[in-house]
N, C-alpha and C positions, 0 to 999 in steps of 0.2 A: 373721340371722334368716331363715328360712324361711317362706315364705305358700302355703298350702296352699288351693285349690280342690277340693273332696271329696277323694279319695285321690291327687292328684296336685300333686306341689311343681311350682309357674311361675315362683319366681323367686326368689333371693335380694339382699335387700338390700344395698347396697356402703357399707361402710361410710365415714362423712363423710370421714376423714381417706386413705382410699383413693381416693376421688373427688378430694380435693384433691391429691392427687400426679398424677393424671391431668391433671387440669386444669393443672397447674404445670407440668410438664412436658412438656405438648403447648402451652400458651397457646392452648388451644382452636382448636389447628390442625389441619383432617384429612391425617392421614398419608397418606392413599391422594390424594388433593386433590396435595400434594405431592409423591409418590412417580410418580403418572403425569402431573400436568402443571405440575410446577413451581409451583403455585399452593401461597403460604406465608401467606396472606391466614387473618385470624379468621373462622369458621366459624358458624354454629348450628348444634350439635349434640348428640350423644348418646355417652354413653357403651357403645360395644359390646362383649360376650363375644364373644371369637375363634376360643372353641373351639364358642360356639353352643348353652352351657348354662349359662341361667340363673341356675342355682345356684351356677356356681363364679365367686365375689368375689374370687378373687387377684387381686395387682394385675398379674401377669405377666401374667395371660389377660386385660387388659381392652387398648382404644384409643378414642380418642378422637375419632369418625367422623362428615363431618357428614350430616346430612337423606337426600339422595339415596343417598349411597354406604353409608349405615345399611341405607339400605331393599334397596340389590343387591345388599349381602354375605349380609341373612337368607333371601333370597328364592330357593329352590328351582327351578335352572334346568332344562329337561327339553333343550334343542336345544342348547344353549351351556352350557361348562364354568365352574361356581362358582368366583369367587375363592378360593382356599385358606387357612386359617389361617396358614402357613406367608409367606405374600405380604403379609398383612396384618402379620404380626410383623415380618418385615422391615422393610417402612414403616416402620413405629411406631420400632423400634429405630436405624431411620437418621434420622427425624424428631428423636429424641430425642438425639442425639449432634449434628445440627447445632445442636440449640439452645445445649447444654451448653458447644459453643466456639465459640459466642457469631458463629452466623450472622444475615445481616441478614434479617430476615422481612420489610422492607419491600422486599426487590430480589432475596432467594431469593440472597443471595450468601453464601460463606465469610467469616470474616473475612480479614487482611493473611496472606498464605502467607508461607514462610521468603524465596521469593526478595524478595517486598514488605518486609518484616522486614528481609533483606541490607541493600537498597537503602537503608534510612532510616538502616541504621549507617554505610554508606561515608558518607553525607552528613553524618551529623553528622563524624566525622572529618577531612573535607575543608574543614569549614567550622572545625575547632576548627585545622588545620592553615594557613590563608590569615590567621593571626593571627602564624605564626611566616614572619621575611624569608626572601626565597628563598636568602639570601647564607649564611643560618646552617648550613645542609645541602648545597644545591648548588655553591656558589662559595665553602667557605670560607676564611678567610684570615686564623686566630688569630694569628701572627706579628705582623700588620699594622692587625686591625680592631679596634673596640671596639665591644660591644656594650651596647644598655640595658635595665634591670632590666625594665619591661613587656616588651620579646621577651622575655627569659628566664623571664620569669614567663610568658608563652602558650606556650609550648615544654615547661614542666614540665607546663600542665594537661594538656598529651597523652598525656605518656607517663607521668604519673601517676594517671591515669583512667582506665587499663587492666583494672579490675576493675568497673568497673561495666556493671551490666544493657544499659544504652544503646549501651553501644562493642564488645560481643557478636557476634560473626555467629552465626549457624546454620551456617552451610556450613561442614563441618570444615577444607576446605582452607583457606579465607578466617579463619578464624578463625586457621589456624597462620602461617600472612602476617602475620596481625595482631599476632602475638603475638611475632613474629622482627622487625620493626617496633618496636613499644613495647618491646621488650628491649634492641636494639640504644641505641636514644631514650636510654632509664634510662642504661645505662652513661655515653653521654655524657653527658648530666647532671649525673649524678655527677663525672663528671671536671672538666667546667664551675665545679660549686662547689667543685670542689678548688684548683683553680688562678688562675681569674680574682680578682680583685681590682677595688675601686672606684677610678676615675679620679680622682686630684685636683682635676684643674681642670675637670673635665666630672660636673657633679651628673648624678646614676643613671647614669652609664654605667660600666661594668666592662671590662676586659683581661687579658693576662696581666698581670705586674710592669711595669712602665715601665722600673724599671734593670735588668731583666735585660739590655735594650739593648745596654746599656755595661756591665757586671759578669757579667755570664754567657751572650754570645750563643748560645753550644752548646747549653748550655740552652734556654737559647728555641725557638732551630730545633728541639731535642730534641722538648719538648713541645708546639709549635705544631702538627708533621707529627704526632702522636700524635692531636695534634684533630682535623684536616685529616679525617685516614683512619677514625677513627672517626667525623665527620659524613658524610663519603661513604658509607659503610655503611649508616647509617641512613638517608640519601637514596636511596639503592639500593633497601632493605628498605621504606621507604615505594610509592617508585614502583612495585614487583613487585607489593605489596598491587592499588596501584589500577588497574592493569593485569591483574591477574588478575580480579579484582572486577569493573571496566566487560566485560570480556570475560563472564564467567557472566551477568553481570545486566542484560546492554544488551537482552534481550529480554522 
């Protein structure tokens, strides 16, 4: 609606639901407050036309501006040059994107960047990985060892938790590390449950056969070294991950 003083319109009113996108989408922060000095603090303020005409209520042309910086955007400089529409849109359109992902207004920070991001998946990995013995990958010795159903069961949640949100990197290289890692993992796994077997006299624990021993030694050595060199892979493939990884992200 238009308000007219004799033959001259001064102002159109902004409609309620356009002022509340303003407002919501600034949290009553002045863009210029923030845009020149960092200041992301709540404001008193006013809602301003940016193009400096009254009458036009889009919600493109408005910001959210407080008291003082209200009063030296409308104010006609003769010595020094007017902030610009242009300067003010800016603001406003960068104020409004930091909000949206979800920057902190109480410290004017971004949220966690991808390398922060990176960081918390190598960790969780590193901590899903100090639950499997060092012996299963780096030293191993399927011919000889037996192993018990908890390692195997912390070993499976590795490299079957490959798909979830949390075990993600961002960083495409770090992610294909990752994923040459928990592929490698899978395979032996699988193989693991192909062959081990539970130990008769040792409850939860698993091996190969026991009489392969004595009934099929070739065998055994066959598939022992099969394991061997597929756990070394995957110990390989793990370690490159977190070597590449501390490398990107140690800073």
């Amino acid at each position: 609606m238009l308000i007219y003083v004799g033959d001259m319109v001064t102002r159109k009113l902004i409609p309620e639901a356009v002022q509340h996108r303003v407002f919501d989408r600034s949290r009553r922060r002045c863009c210029l407050c923030a845009h020149f000095d960092s200041d992301y603090s709540q404001k008193e303020g006013q809602i301003a036309h940016i193009d400096r005409d009254p009458s036009n209520a889009d919600e493109e042309d408005l910001a959210y501006l407080c008291l003082p910086h209200h009063d030296d955007y409308d104010t006609k400089r003769r010595q020094t040059k007017n902030l610009t529409p242009m300067e003010v849109k800016t603001a406003r359109d960068r104020l409004y994107r930091f909000i949206e992902k979800g920057g902190n207004l109480a410290i004017g920070e971004q949220p966690s960047t991808g390398r922060g991001a990176d960081r918390k998946t190598l960790a969780g990995i590193q901590a899903a990985m100090n639950g499997v013995p060092d012996y299963l990958l780096r030293h191993p010795n399927f011919g000889g060892c037996s192993f018990s159903v908890n390692e195997i069961e912390k070993f499976e949640a590795v490299v079957k938790n490959k798909n979830k949100p949390e075990h993600e990197f961002i960083d495409p290289e770090l992610e294909e590390l990752r994923w040459r890692f928990v592929s490698e993992g899978e395979v032996l796994f699988e193989f693991l449950m192909s062959r081990l077997r539970p130990v008769s006299y040792q409850q939860g624990m698993y091996s190969l056969p026991i009489e392969w021993r004595e009934s099929a030694p070739d065998r055994l050595c066959k598939v022992a070294d099969s394991l061997d060199q597929q756990a070394a892979k995957t110990a390989l493939a793990y370690h490159e991950l977190v070597r590449a990884a501390r490398k990107k992200l140690e800073n």
